[in-house]
VEXMILO-573493 format. One record per residue: residue number from 0; residue in one letter; y, x, z of N, C-alpha, C, O in turn. Coordinates in nm, 3 decimals, decimal comma. Last residue first. Layout:
ATOM  num  residuo  n_yy  n_xx  n_zz  ca_yy  ca_xx  ca_zz  c_yy  c_xx  c_zz  o_yy  o_xx  o_zz
ATOM  NUM  a  Y  X  Z  Y  X  Z  Y  X  Z  Y  X  Z .
...
***
This chain:
ATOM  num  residuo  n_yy  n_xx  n_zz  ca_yy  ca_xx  ca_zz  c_yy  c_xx  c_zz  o_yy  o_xx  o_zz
ATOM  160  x  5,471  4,843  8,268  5,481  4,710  8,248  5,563  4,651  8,335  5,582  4,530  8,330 .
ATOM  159  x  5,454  5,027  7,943  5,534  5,011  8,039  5,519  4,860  8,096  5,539  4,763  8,023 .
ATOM  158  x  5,212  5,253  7,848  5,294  5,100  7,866  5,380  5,073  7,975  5,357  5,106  8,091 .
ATOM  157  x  5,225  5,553  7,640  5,198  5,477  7,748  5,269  5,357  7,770  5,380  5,345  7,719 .
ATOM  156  x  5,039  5,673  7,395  5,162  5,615  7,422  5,129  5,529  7,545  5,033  5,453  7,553 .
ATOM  155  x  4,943  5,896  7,132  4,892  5,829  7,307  5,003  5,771  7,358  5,091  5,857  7,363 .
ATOM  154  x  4,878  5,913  6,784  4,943  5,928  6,888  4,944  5,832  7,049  4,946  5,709  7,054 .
ATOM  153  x  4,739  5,883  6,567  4,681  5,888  6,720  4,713  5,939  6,829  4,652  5,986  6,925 .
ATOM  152  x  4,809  5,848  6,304  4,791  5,696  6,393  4,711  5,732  6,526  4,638  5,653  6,586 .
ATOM  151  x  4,852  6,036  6,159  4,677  6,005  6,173  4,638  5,856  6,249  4,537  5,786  6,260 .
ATOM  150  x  5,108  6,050  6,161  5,045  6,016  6,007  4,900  5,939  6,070  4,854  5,828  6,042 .
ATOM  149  x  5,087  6,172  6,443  5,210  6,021  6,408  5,126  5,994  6,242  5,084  5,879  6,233 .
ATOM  148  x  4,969  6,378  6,441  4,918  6,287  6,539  5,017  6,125  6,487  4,995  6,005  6,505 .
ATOM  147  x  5,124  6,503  6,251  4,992  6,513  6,231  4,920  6,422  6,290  4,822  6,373  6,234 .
ATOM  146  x  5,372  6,534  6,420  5,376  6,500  6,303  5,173  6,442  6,250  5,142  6,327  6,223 .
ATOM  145  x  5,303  6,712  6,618  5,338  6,557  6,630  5,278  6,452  6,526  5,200  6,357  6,527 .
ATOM  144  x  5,215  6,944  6,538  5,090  6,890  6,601  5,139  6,730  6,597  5,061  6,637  6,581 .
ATOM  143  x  5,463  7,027  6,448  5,363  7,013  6,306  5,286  6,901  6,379  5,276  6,790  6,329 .
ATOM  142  x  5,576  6,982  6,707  5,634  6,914  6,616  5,544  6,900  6,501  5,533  6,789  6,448 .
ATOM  141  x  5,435  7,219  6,800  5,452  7,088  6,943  5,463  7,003  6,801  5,357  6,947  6,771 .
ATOM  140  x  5,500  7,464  6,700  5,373  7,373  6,676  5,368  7,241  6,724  5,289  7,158  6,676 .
ATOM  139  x  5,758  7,474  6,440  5,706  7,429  6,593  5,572  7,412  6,591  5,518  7,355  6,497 .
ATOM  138  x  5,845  7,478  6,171  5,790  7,617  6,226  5,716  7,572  6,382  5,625  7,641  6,429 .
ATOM  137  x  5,818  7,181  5,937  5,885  7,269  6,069  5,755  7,398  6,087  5,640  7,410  6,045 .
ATOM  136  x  5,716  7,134  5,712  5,833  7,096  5,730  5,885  7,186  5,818  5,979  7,260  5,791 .
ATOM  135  x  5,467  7,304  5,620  5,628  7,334  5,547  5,704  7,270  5,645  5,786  7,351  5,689 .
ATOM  134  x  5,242  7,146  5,649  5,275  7,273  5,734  5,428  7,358  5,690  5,472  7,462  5,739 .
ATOM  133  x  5,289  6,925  5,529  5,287  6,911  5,684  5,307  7,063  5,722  5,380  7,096  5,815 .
ATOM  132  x  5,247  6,849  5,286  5,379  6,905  5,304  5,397  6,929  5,470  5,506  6,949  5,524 .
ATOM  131  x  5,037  6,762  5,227  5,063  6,914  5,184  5,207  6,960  5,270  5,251  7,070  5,303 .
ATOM  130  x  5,018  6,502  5,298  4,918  6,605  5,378  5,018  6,761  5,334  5,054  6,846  5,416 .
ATOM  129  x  5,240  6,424  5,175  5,309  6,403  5,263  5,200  6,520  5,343  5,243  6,605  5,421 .
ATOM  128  x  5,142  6,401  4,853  5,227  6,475  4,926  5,243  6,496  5,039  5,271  6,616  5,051 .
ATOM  127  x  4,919  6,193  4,931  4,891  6,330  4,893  5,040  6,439  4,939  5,042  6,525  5,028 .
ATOM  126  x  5,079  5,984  4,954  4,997  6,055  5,106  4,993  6,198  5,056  5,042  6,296  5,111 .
ATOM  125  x  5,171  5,967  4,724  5,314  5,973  4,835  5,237  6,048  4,960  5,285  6,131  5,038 .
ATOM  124  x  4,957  5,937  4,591  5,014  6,046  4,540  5,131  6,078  4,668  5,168  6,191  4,699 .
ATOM  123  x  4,891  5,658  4,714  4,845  5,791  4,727  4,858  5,911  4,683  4,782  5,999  4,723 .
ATOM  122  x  5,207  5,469  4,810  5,121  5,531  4,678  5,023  5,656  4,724  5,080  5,754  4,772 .
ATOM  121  x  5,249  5,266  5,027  5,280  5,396  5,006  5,160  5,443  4,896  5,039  5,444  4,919 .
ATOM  120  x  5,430  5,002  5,196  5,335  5,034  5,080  5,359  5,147  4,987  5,444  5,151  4,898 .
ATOM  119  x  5,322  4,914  5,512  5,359  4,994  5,397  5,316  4,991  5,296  5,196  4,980  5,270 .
ATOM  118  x  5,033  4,782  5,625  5,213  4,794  5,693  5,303  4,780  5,584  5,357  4,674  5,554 .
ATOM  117  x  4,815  4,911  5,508  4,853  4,765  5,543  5,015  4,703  5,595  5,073  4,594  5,588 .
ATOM  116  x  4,892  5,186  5,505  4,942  5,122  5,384  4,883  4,957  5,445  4,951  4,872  5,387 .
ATOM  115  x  4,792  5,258  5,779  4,955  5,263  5,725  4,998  5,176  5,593  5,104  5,115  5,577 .
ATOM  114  x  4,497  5,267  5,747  4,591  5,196  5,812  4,747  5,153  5,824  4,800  5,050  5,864 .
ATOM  113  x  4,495  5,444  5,534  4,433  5,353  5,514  4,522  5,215  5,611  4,582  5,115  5,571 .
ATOM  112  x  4,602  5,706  5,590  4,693  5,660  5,571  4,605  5,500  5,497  4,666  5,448  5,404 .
ATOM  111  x  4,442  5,755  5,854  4,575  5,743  5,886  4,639  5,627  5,764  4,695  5,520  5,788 .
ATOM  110  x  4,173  5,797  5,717  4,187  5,668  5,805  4,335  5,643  5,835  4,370  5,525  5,844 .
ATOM  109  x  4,154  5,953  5,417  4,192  5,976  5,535  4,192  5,818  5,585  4,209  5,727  5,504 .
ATOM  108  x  3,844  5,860  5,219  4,001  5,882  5,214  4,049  5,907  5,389  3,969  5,874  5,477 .
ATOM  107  x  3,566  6,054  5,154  3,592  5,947  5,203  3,783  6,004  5,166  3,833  6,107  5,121 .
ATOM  106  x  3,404  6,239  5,104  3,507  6,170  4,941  3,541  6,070  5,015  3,552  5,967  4,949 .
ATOM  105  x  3,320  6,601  5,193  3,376  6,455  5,246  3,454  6,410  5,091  3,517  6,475  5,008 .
ATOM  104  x  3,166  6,804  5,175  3,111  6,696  5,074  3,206  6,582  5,127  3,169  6,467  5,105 .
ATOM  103  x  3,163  7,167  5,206  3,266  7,039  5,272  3,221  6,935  5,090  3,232  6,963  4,971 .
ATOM  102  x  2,994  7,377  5,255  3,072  7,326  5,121  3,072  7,198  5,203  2,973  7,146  5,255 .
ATOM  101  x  2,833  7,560  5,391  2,986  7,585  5,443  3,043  7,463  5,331  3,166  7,464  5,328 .
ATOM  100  x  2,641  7,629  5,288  2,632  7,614  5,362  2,752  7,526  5,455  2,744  7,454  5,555 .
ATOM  99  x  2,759  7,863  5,064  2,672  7,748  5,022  2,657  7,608  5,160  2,665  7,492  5,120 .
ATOM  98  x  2,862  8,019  5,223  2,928  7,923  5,147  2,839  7,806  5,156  2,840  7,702  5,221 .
ATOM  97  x  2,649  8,154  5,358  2,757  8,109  5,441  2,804  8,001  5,356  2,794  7,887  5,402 .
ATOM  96  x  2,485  8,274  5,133  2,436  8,129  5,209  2,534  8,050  5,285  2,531  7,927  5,294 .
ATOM  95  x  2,709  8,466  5,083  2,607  8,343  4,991  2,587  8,216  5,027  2,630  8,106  4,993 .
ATOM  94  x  2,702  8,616  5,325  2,792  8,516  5,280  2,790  8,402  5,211  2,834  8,289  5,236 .
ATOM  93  x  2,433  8,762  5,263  2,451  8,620  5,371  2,586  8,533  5,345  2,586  8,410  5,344 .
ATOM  92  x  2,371  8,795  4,910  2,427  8,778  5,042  2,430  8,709  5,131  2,429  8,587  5,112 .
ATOM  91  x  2,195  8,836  4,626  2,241  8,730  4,727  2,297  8,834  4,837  2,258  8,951  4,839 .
ATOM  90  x  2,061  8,949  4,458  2,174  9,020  4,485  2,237  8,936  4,569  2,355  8,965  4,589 .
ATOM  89  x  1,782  8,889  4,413  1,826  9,026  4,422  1,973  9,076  4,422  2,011  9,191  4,398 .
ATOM  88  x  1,841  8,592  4,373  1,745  8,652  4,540  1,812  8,822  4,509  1,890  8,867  4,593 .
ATOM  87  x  2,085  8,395  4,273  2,026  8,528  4,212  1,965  8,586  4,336  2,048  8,635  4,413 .
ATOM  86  x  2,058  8,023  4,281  2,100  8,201  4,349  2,033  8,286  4,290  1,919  8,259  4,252 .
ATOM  85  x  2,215  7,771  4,143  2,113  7,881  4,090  2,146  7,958  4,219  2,262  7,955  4,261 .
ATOM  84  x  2,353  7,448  4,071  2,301  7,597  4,137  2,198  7,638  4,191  2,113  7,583  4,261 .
ATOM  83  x  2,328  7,232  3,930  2,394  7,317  3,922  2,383  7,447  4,017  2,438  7,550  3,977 .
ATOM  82  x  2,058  7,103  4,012  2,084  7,129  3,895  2,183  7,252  3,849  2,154  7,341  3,770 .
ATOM  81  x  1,982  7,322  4,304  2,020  7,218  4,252  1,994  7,224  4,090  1,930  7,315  4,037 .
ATOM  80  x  1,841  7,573  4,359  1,826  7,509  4,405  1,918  7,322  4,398  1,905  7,231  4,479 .
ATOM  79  x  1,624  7,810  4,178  1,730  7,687  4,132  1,699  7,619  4,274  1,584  7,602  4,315 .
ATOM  78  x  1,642  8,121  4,219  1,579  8,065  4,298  1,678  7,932  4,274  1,788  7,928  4,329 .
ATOM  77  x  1,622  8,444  4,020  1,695  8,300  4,007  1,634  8,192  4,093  1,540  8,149  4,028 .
ATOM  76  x  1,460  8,710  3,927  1,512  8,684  4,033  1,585  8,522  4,090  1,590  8,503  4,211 .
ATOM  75  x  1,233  8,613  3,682  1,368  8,641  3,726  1,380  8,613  3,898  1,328  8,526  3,968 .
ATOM  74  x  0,932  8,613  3,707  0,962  8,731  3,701  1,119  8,739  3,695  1,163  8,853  3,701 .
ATOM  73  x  0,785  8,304  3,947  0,833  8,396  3,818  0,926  8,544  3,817  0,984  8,580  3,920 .
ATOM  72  x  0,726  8,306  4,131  0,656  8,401  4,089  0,686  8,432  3,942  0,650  8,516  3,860 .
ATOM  71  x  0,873  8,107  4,274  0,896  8,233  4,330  0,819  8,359  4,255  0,833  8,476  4,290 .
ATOM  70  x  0,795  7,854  4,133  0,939  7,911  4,135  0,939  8,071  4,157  0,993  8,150  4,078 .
ATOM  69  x  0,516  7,884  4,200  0,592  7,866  4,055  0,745  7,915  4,067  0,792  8,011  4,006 .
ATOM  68  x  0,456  7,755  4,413  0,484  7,861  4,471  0,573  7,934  4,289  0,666  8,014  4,282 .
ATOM  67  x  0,474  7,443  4,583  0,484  7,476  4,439  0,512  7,636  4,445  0,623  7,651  4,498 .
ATOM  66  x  0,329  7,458  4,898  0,397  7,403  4,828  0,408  7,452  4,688  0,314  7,531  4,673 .
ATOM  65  x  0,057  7,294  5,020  0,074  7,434  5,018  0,183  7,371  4,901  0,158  7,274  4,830 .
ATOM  64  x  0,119  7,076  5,331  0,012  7,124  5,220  0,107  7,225  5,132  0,224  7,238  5,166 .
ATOM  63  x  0,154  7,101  5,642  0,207  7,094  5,529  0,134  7,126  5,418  0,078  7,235  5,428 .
ATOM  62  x  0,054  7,212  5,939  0,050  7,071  5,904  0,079  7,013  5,757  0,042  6,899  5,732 .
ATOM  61  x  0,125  7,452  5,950  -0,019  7,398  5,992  -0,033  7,274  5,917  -0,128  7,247  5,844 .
ATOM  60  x  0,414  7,420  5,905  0,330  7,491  5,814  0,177  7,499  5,843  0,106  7,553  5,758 .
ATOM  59  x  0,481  7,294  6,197  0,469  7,223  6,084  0,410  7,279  5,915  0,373  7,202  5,826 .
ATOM  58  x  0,383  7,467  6,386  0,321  7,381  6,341  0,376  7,288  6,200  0,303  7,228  6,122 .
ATOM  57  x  0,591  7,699  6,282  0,452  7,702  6,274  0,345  7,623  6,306  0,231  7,660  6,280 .
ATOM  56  x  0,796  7,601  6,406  0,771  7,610  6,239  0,643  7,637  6,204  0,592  7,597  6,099 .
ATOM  55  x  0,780  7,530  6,660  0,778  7,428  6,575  0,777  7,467  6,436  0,760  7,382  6,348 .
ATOM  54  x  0,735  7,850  6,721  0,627  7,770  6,733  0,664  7,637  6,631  0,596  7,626  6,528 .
ATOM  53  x  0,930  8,075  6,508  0,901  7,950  6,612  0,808  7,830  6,561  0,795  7,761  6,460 .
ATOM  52  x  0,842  8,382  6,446  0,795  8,275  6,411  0,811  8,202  6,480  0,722  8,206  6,565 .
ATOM  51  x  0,798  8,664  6,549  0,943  8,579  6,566  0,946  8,439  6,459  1,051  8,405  6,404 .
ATOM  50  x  0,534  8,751  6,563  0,608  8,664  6,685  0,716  8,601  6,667  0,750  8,503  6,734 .
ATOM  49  x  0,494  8,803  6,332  0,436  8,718  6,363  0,474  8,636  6,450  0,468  8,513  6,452 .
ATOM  48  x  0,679  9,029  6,292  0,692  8,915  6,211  0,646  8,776  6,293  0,716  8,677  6,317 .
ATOM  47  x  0,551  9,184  6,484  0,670  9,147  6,516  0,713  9,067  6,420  0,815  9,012  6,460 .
ATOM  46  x  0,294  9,207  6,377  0,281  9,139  6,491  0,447  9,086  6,480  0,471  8,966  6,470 .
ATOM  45  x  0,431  9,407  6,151  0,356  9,251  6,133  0,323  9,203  6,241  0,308  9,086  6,207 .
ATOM  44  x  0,515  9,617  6,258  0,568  9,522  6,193  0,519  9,371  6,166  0,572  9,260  6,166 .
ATOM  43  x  0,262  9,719  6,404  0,392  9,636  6,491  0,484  9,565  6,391  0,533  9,458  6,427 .
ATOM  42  x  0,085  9,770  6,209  0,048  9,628  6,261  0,231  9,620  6,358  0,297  9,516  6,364 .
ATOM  41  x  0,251  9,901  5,871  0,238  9,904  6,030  0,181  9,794  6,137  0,266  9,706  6,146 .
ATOM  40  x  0,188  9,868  5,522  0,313  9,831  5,687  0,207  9,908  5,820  0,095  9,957  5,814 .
ATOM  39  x  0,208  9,814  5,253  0,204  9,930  5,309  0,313  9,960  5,469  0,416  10,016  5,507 .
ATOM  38  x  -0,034  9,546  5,139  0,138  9,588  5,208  0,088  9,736  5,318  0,000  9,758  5,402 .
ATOM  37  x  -0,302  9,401  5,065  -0,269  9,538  5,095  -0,113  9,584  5,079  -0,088  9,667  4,991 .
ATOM  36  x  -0,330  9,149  5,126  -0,238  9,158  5,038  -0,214  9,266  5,018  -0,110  9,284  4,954 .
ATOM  35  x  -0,606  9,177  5,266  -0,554  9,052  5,154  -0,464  9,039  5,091  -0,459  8,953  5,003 .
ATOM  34  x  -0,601  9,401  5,438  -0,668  9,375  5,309  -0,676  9,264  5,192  -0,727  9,262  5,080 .
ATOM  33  x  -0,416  9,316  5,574  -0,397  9,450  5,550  -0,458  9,399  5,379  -0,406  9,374  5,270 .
ATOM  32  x  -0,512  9,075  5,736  -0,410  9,096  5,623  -0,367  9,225  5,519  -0,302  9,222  5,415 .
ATOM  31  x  -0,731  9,181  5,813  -0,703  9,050  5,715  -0,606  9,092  5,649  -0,602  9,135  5,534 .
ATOM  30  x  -0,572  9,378  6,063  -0,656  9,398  5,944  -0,703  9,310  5,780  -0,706  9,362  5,668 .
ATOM  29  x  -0,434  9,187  6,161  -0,335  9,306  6,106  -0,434  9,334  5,971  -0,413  9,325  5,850 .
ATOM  28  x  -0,523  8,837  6,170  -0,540  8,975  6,202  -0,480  9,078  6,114  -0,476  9,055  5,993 .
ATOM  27  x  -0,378  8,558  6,049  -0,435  8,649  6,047  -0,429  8,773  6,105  -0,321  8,829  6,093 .
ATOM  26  x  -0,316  8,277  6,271  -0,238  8,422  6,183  -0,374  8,449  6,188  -0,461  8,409  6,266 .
ATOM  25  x  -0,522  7,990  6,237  -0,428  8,116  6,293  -0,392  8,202  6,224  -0,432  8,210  6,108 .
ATOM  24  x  -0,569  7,797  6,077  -0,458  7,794  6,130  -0,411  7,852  6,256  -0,327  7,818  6,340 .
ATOM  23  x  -0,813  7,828  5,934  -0,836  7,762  6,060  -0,684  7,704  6,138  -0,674  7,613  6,220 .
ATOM  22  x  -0,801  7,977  5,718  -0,782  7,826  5,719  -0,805  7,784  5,844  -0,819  7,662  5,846 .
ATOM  21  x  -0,491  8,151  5,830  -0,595  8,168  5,787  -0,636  8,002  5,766  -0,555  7,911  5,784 .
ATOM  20  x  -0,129  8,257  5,746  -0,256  8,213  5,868  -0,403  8,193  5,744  -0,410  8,214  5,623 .
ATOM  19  x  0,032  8,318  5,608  0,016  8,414  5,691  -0,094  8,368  5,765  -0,149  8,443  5,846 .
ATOM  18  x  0,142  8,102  5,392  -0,022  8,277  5,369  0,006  8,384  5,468  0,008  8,504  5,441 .
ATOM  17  x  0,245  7,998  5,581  0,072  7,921  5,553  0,035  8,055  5,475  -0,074  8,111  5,486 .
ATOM  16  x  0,500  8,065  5,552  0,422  8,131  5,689  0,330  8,107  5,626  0,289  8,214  5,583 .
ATOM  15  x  0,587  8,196  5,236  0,595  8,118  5,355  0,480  8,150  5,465  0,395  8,239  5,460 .
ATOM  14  x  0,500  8,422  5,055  0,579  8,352  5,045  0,645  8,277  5,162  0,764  8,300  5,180 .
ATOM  13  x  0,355  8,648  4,917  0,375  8,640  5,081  0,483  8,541  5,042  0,574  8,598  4,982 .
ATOM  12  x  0,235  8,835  4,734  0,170  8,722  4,742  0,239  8,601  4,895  0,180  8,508  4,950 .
ATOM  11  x  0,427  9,046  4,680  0,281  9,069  4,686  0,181  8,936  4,743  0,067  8,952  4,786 .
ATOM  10  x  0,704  9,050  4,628  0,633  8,954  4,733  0,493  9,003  4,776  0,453  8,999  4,892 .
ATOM  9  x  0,860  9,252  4,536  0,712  9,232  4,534  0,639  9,199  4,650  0,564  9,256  4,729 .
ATOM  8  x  1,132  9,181  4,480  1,037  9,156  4,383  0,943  9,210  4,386  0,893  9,243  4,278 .
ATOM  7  x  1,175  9,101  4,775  1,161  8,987  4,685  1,095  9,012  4,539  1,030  8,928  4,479 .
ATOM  6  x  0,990  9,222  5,017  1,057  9,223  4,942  1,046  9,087  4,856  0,959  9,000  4,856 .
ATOM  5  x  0,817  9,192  5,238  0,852  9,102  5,184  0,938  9,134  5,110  1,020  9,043  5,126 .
ATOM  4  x  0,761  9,512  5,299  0,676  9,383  5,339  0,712  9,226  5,256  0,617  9,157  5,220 .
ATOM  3  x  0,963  9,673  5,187  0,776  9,636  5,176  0,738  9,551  5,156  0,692  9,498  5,056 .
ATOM  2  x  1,119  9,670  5,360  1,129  9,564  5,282  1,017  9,584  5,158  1,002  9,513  5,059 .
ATOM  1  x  1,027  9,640  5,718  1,075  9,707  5,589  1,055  9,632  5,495  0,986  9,531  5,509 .
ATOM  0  x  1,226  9,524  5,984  1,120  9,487  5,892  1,145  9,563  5,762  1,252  9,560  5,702 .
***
């Protein structure tokens, strides 16, 4: 896809699928479109846009009323998607998104040492140490993997009867 066609700083009006269809809620023809946003493309580019559209996204942009397009037309590159973060569109990366994507939200506490301190009574600074210190003690894996399964409380033990 050349970047013509959708570049970011000249959308030329092309934001989401709904200004790719018409009001009936089909794509538009090569020609339509040619002349509604005049982009200097090729119909195989734009068929091949067209097709790699999945169907469930394209009903639900049938179905969606037209969203705030304000963000995308202003003249910085900056697409806010929280309070605290911003992406810059003209210099993003897929990695970018990888992170973004990738950000671990757990605030729960571990279950090992929840259960242990009913037993015990071990300060969470004592757990805190004890996570860090798991890949230091030994070089074994059999023994790190023990160790890890004995804190977490899931170690498999059989009965004897």
């Amino acid at each position: 896809m050349e970047s013509r066609f959708l570049s970011v700083n000249g959308l030329k009006g092309i934001i989401s699928i709904k200004d790719l269809l018409t009001e009936n809620g089909n794509f538009l023809t090569f020609q339509e479109f040619s002349v509604k946003y005049s982009c200097q493309t090729n119909f195989l580019q734009y068929y091949q846009v067209v097709s790699a559209i999945p169907k469930h996204l394209l009903s639900i942009a049938k179905q969606t009323d037209d969203f705030k397009k304000s963000c995308f037309n202003s003249n910085d590159d900056t697409l806010p998607l929280s309070e605290t973060v911003q992406i810059n569109l003209g210099k993003v990366k897929s990695r970018d998104f990888y992170k973004l994507l990738n950000v671990k939200t757990r605030n729960e506490d571990h279950t090992g040492p929840l259960r242990w301190s009913r037993n015990l009574s071990i300060h969470s600074d004592t757990w805190s140490k004890i996570f860090k210190s798991l890949k230091n003690i030994c070089r074994d894996a059999k023994l790190n993997e023990f160790q890890f399964k004995f804190i977490h409380r899931t170690i498999v033990k059989q009965r004897i009867v």
